[in-house]
C-alpha positions in Angstrom: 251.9 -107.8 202.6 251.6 -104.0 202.0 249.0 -103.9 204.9 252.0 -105.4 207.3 254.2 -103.0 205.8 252.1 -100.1 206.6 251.0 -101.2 210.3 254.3 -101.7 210.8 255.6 -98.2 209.9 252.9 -96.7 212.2 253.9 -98.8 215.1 256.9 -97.6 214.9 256.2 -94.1 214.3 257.4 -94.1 210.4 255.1 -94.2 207.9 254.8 -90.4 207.4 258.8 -90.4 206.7 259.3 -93.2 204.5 258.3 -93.0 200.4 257.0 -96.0 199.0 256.6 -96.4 195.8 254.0 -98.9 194.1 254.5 -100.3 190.1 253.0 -102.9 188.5 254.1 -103.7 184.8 250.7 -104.7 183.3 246.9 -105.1 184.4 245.4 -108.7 184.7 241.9 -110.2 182.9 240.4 -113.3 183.9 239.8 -115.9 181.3 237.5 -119.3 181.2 236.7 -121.7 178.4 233.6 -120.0 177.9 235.0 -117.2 176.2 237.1 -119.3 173.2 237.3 -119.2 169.7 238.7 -122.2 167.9 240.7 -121.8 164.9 239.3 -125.5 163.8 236.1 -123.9 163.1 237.7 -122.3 160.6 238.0 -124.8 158.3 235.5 -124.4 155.6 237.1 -121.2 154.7 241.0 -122.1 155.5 242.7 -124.7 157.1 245.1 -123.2 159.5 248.1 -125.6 160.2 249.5 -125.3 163.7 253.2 -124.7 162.7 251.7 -121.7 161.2 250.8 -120.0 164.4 253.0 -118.8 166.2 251.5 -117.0 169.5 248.0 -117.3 170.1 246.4 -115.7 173.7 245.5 -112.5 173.9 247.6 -112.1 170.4 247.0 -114.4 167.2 250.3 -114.4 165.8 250.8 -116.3 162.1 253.3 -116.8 159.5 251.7 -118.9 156.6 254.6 -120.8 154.8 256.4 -119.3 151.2 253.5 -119.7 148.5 250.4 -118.9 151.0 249.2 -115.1 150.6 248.9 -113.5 153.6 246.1 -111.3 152.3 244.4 -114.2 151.1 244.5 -115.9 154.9 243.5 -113.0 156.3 240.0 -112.6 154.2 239.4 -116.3 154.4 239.7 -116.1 157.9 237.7 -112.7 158.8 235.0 -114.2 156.1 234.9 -117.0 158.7 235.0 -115.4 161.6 231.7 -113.0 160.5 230.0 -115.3 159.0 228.2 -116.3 162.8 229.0 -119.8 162.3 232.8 -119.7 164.7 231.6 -119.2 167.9 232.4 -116.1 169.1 234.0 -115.6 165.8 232.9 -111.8 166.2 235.3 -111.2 169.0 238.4 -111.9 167.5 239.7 -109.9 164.2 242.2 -110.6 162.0 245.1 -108.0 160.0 248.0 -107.7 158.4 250.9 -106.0 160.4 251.1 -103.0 157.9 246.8 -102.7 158.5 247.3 -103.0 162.6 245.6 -100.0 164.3 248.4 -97.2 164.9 247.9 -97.0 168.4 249.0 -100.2 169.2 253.1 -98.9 167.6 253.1 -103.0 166.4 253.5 -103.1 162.8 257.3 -101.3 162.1 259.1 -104.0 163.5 260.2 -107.2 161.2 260.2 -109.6 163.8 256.2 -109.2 163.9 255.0 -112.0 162.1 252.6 -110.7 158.9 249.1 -111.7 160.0 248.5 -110.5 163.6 245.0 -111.4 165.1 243.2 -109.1 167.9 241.2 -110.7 170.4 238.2 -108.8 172.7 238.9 -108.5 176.4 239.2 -111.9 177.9 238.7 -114.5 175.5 241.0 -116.9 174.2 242.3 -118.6 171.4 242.5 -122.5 171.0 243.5 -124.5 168.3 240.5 -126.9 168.6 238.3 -127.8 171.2 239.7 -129.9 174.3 238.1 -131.4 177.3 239.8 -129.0 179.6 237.7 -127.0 181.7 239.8 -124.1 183.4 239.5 -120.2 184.4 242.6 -118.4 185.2 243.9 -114.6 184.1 245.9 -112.8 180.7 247.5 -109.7 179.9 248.7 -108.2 176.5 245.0 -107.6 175.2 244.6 -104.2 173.5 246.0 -101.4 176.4 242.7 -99.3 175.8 241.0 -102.0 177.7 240.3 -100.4 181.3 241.7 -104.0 182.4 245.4 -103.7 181.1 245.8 -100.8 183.3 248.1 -100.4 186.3 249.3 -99.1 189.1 251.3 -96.3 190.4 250.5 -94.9 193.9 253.1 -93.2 196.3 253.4 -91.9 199.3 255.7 -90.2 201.6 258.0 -87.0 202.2 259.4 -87.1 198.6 255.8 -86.7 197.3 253.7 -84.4 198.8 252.4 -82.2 196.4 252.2 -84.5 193.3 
């Protein structure tokens, strides 16, 4: 569609006095089911209930009930997670909101839920294993990733000289 736009600003003479202006919100990763973890692996260290969980792709969002430390889900679940029995377990780290890296600005806000769980660069989070066998594409992973970039590109009279 931009390539139409453009020829059809030169054929008319135009393109050197119009400004266009090109935005996109967020960058895009592919995902496939080879790149999962399952939270049901989990279970000889914690059982994770799925009413806990509140968000899980490219962000592992959870709020453990009244009476269930947060701390305490947190350690059972990164003991888990490095103990090379979850596969890809190593991708995919877990926090509290207050221990979030600072760079991501995430943890100051109380509607973030108290255990927030980072992902690597496209993989995803499942509950438990499923026949399904897709590919498709996420955003929200960690904005250092070269992937969540995007674009701004302009051209025209208004911007010669940036």
């Amino acid at each position: 569609m931009l390539g139409r736009l453009i020829a059809g600003l030169e054929a008319r003479g135009m393109f050197e006095d119009v400004n266009i202006i090109l935005v996109g919100d967020h960058g895009m990763v592919g995902t496939c089911d080879r790149k999962l973890v399952f939270l049901e692996e989990l279970a000889p260290w914690i059982e994770l209930k799925s009413d806990w969980v509140l968000s899980m792709t490219p962000l592992l969002a959870i709020r453990p009930p009244d009476g269930v430390s947060p701390d305490e889900v947190v350690a059972k679940m990164n003991e888990g997670l490095g103990s090379g029995k979850v596969k890809n377990g190593e991708y995919l780290k877990m926090y509290l909101k207050e221990e979030l890296p600072t760079c991501l600005h995430y943890s100051e806000s109380y509607r973030i839920p108290p255990i927030i769980g980072l992902i690597g660069e496209g993989y995803k989070i499942e509950m438990k294993r499923s026949k399904r066998n897709e590919c498709g594409g996420a955003h929200g992973y960690d904005n250092a990733f070269f992937s969540m970039r995007t674009i701004f590109a302009t051209h025209g009279p208004r911007f010669s000289g940036w």
